[in-house]
MIDOSE-1310 file (N, C-alpha, C; in nm, 2 decimals, decimal comma, always signed):
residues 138
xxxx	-0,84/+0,80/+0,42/-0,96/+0,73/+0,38/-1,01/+0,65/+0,50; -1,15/+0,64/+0,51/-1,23/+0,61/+0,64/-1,35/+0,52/+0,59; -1,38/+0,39/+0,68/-1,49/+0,32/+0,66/-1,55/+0,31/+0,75; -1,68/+0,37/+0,80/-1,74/+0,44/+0,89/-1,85/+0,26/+0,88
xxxx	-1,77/+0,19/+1,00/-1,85/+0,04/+1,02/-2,00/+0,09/+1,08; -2,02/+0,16/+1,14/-2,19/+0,22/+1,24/-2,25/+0,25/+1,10; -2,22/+0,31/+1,06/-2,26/+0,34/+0,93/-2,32/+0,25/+0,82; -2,21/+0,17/+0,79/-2,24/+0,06/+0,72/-2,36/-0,04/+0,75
xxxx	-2,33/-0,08/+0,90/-2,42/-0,16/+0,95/-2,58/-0,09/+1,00; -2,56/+0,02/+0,95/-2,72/+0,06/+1,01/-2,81/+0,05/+0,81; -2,68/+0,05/+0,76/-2,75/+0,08/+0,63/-2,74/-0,07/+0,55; -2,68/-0,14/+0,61/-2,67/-0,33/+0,60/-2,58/-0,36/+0,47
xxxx	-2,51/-0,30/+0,48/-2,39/-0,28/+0,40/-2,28/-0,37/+0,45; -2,26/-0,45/+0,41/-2,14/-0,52/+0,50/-2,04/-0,55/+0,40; -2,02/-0,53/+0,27/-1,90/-0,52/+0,19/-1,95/-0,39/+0,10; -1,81/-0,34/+0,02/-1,81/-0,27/-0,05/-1,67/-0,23/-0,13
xxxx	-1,70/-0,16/-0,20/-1,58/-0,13/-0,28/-1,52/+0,00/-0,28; -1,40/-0,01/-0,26/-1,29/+0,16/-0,26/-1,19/+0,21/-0,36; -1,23/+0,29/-0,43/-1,12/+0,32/-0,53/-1,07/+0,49/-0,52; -0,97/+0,49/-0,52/-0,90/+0,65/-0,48/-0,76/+0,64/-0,51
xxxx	-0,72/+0,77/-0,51/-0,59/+0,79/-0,51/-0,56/+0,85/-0,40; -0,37/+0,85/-0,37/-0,34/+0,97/-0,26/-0,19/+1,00/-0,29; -0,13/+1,09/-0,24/+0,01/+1,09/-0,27/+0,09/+1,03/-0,20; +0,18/+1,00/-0,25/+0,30/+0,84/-0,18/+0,36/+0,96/-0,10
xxxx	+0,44/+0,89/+0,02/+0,50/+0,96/+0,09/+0,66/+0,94/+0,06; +0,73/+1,08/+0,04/+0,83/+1,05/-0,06/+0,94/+1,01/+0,06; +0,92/+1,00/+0,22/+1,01/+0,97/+0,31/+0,98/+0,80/+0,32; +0,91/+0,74/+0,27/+0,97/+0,58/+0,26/+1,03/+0,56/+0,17
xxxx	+1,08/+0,61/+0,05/+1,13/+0,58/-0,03/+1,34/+0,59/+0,02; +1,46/+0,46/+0,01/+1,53/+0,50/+0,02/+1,62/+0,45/-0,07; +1,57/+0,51/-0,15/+1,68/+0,49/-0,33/+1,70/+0,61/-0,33; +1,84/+0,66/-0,40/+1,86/+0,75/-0,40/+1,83/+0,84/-0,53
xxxx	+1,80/+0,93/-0,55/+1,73/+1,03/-0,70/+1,61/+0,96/-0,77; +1,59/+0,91/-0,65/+1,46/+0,80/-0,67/+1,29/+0,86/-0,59; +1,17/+0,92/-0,68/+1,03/+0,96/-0,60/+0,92/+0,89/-0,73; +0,86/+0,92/-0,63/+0,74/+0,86/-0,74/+0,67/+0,96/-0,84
xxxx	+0,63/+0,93/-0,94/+0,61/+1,01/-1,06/+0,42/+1,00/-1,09; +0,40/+0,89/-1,00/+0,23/+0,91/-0,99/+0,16/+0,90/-0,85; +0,04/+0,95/-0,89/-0,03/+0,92/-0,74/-0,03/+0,75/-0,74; -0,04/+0,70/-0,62/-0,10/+0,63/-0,56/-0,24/+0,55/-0,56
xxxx	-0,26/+0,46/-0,65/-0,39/+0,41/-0,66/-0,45/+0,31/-0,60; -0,54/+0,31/-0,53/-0,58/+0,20/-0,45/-0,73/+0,13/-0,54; -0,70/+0,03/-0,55/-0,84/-0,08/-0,55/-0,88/-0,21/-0,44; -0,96/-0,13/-0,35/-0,99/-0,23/-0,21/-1,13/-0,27/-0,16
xxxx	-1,15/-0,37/-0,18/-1,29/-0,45/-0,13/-1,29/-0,44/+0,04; -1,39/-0,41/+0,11/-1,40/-0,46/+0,26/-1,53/-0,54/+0,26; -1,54/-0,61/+0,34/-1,61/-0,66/+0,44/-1,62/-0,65/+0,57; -1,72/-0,69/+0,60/-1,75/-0,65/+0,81/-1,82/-0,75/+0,83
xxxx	-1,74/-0,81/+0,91/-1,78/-0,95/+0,99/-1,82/-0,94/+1,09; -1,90/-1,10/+1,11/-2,02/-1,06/+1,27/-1,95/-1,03/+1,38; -1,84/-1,05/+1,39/-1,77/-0,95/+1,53/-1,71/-0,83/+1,56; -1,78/-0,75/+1,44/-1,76/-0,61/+1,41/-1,60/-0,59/+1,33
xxxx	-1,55/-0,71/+1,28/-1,41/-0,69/+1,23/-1,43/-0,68/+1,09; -1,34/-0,57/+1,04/-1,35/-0,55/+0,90/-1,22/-0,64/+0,83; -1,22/-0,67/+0,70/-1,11/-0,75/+0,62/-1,11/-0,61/+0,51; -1,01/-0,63/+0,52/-0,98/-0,51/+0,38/-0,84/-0,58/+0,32
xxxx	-0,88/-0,59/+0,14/-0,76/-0,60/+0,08/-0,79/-0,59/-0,08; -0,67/-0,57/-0,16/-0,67/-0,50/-0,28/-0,57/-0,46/-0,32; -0,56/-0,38/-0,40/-0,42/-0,37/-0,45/-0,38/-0,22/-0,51; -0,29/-0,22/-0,47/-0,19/-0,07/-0,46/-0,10/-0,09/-0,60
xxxx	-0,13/+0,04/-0,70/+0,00/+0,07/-0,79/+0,01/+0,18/-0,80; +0,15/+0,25/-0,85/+0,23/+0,35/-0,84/+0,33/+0,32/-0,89; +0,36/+0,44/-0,96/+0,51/+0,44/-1,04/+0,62/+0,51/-0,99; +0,74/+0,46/-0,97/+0,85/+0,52/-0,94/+0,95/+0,57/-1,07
xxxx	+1,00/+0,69/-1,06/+1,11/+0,76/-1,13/+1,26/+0,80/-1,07; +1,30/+0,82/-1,18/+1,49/+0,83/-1,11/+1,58/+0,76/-1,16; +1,69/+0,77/-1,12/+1,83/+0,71/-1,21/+1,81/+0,57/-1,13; +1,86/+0,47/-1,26/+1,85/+0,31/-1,26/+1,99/+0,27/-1,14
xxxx	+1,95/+0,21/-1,06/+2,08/+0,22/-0,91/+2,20/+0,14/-0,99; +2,16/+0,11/-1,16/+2,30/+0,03/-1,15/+2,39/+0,12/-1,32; +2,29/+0,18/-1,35/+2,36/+0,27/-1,50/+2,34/+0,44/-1,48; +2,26/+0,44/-1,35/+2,20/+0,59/-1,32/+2,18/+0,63/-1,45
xxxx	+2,12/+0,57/-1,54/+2,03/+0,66/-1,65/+1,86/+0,66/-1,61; +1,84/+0,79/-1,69/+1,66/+0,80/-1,61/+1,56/+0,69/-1,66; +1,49/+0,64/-1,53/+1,38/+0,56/-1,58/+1,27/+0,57/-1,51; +1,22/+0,47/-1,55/+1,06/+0,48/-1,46/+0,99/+0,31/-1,45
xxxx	+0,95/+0,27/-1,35/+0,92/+0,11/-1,29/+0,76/+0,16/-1,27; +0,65/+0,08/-1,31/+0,54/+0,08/-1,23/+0,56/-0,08/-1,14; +0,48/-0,03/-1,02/+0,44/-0,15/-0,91/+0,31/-0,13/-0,87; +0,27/-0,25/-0,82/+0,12/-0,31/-0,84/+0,16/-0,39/-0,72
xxxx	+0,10/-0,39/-0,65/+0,10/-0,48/-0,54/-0,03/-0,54/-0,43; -0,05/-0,61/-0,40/-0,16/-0,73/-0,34/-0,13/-0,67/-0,20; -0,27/-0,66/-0,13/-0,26/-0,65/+0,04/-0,37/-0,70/+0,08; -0,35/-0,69/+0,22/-0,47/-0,76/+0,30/-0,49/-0,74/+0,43
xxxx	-0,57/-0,68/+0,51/-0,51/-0,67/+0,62/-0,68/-0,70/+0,74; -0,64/-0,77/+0,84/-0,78/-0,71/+0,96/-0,81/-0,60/+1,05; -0,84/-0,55/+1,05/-0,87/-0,42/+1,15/-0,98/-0,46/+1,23; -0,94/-0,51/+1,38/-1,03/-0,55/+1,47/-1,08/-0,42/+1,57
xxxx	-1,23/-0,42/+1,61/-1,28/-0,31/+1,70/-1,17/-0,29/+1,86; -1,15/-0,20/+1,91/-1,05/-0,17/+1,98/-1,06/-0,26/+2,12; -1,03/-0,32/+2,19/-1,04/-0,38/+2,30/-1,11/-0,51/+2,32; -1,08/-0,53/+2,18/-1,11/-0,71/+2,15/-0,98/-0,77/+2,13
xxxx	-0,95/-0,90/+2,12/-0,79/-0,95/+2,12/-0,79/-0,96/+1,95; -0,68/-0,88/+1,91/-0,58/-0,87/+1,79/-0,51/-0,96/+1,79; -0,44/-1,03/+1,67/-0,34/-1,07/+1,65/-0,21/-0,99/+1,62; -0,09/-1,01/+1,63/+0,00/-0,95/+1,60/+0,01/-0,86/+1,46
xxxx	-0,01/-0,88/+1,37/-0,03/-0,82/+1,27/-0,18/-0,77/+1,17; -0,26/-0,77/+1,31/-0,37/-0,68/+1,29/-0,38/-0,53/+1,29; -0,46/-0,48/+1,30/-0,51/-0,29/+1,29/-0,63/-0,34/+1,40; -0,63/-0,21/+1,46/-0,76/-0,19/+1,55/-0,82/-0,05/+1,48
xxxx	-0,93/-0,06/+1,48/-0,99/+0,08/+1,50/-1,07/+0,10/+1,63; -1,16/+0,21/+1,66/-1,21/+0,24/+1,78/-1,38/+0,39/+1,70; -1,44/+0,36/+1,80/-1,54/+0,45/+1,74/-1,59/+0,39/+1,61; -1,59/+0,31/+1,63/-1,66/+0,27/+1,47/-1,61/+0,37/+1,35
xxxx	-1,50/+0,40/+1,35/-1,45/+0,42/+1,22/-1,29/+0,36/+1,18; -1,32/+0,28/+1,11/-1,17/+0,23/+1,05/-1,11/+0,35/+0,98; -0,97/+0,36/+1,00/-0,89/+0,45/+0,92/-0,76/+0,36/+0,85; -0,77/+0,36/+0,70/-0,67/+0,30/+0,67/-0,51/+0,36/+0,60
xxxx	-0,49/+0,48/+0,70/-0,41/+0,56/+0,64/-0,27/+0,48/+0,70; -0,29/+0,41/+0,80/-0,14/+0,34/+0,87/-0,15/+0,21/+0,77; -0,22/+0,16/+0,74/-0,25/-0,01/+0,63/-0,18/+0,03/+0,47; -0,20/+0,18/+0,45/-0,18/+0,21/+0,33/-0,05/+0,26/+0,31
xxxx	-0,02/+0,34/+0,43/+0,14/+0,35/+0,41/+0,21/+0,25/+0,44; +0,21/+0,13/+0,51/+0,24/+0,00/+0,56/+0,27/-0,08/+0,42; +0,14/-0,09/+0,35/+0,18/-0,12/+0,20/+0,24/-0,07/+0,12; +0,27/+0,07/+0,07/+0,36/+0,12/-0,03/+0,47/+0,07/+0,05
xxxx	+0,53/+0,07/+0,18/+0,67/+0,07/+0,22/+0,72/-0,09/+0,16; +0,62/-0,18/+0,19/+0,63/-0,31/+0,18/+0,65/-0,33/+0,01; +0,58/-0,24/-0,09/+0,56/-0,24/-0,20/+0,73/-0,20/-0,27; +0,73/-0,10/-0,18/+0,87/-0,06/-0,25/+1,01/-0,13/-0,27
xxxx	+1,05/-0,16/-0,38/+1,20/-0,22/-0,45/+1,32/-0,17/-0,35; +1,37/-0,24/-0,32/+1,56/-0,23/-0,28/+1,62/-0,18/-0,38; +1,56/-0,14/-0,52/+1,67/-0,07/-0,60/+1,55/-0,08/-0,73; +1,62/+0,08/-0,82/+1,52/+0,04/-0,89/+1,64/+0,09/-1,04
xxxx	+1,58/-0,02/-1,17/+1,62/-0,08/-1,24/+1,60/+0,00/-1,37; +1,63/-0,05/-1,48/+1,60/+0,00/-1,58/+1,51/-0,14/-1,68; +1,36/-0,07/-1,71/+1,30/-0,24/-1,71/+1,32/-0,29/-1,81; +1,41/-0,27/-1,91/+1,46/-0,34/-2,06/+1,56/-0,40/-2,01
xxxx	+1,68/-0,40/-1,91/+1,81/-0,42/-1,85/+1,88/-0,31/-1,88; +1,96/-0,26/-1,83/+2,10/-0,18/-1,85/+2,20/-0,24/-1,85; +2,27/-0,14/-1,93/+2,40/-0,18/-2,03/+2,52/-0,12/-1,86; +2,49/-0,12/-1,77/+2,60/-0,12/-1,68/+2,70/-0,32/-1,67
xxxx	+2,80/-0,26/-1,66/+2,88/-0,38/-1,64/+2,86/-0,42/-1,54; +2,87/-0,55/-1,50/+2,85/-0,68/-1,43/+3,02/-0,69/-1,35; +3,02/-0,66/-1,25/+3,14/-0,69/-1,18/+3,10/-0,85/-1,07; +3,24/-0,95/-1,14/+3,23/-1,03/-1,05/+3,33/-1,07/-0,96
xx	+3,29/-1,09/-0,79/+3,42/-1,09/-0,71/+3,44/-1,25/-0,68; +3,52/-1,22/-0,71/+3,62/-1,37/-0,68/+3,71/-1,37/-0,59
């Protein structure tokens, strides 16, 4: 997915709205018998600011499927998650956890896999609780 800023600004567009899906990439995931069971949904507002920098942010949900890391019986977690990111024109000063683009087209395919990794659980659960026993070390 692409926001074509020349574009925008010839047509005086300087925010707008993005809704799409895409498929999760099942190599960030590292739970084991653990992928995701839906596409990938994006809801994201941009804007383009007077120094040709765009703000993009919105929110990512997807559901994950697989045995619960603590009863391994089958389940399924949806996650929803908040982002935000700057994507500054190429050969202007970024900050450390900015995006550049170049050519007047933003691509937000590194922002979006950046977010599902960030989105994703250390373990995933069973969401009523599981009946696995509770080991405690003393």
């Amino acid at each position: 997915m692409v926001i074509d800023v020349r574009k925008c600004n010839a047509e005086r567009k300087y925010t707008g709205e993005l809704h799409f899906e895409f498929a999760g990439d099942e190599n960030l995931i590292d739970i084991p018998f653990v992928s995701f069971s839906s596409p990938v949904h994006a809801d994201l507002r941009f804007d383009i600011l007077e120094d040709d920098s765009v703000s993009v942010a919105g929110e990512l949900s997807f559901s994950l499927k697989g045995a619960c890391s603590r009863c391994l019986k089958e389940t399924e977690n949806s996650i929803s998650y908040e982002a935000e990111a700057l994507f500054v024109p190429q050969g202007k000063k970024a900050g450390d956890e900015d995006y550049t683009y170049r050519n007047g087209i933003v691509d937000l395919d590194e922002f979006l896999r950046d977010t599902v990794l960030f989105a994703l659980p250390s373990a995933l659960h069973c969401p009523e609780g599981c009946s696995a026993p509770e080991y405690n070390e003393e």
